[in-house]
N, C-alpha and C positions, 0 to 999 in steps of 0.2 A: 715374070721378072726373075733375073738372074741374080746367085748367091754375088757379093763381091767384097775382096781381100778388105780388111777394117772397118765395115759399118756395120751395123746391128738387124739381126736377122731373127724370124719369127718361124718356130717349127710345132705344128699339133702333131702329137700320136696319140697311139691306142696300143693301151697292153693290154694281153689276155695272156692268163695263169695259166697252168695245167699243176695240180694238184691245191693243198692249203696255204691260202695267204692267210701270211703274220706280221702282226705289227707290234713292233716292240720299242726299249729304249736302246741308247749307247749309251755302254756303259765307260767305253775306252774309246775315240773316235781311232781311224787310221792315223797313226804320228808314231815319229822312231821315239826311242828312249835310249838311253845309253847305261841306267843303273835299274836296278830293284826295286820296286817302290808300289803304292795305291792309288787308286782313283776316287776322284770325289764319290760320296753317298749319293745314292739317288732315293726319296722315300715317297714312297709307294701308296702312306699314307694307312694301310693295311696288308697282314699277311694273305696270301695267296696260296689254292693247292695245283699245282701242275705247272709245266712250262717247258722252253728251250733254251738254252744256250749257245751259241753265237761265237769262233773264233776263228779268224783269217790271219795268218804270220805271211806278211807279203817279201821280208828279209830279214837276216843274221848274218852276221859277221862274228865272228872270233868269239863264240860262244861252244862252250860243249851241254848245256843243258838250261833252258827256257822251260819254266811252267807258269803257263797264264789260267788265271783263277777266276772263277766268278765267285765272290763271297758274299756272305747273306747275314744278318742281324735283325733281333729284334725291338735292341736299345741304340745301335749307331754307337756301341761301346766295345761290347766284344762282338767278334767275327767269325764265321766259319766256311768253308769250303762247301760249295754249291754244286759247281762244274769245276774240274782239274784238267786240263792238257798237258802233257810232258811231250814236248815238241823235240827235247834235245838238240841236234846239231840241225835240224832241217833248216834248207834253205825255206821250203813256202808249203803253207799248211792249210787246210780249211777242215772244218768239221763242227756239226750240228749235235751235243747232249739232249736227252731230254730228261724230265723227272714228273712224277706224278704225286711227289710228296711237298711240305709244304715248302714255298718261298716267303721266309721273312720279308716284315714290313721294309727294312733299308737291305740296299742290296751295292756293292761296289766293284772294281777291276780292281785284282793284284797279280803282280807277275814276281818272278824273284830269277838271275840272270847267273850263270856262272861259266866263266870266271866275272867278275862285277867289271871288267874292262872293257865288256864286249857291247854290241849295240844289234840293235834290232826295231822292228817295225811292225808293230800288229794291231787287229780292231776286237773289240770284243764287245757283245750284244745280248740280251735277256726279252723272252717274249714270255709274258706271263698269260697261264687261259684261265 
């Protein structure tokens, strides 16, 4: 039976890897922002030692300097720097951190924009092992 333009169509695959699947959370789905700011907590529930970090800049506009953050707590009160990007002016970005030290229990997205007029679009992700 043939595919056809507006009805609903049913497709199986099969992936196969070549090196380590990881499975983690979002911490920032893909969506533009236009200012500065954090992403909800995600808690983990417990700290954690080792991991990756996860960030894709799919665009920028009228920005001279993008740093997307993954930050890490143990209270969900104060915060600290986990993973940093200093993306700067790039149009489009991707790149894998890792760490072997610990991952606090709450962990969140911060990014900080300059000039704050400018807009952009990125994902950022944490795989904890």
């Amino acid at each position: 039976r043939g595919a056809a333009r507006g009805t609903l169509h049913k497709y199986s695959a099969f992936f196969k890897t070549v090196g380590p699947k990881e499975q983690g959370v979002i911490l920032r789905a893909l969506s533009s922002v236009t200012s500065s700011g954090n992403g909800g907590a995600v808690d983990n529930t417990v700290s954690t030692t080792g991991g990756a970090g996860y960030v894709q800049v799919t665009r920028t506009s009228g920005l001279t300097i993008l740093d997307t953050i993954i930050q890490h707590s143990s209270d969900d009160i104060t915060y600290a720097a986990l993973f940093t990007w200093n993306t700067s002016a790039l149009l489009r970005y991707v790149d894998r951190q890792t760490t072997t030290g610990v991952i606090e229990r709450y962990t969140r997205a911060h990014w900080d924009m300059t000039p704050a007029t400018g807009y952009t679009r990125f994902f950022l992700g944490l795989v904890r092992t």
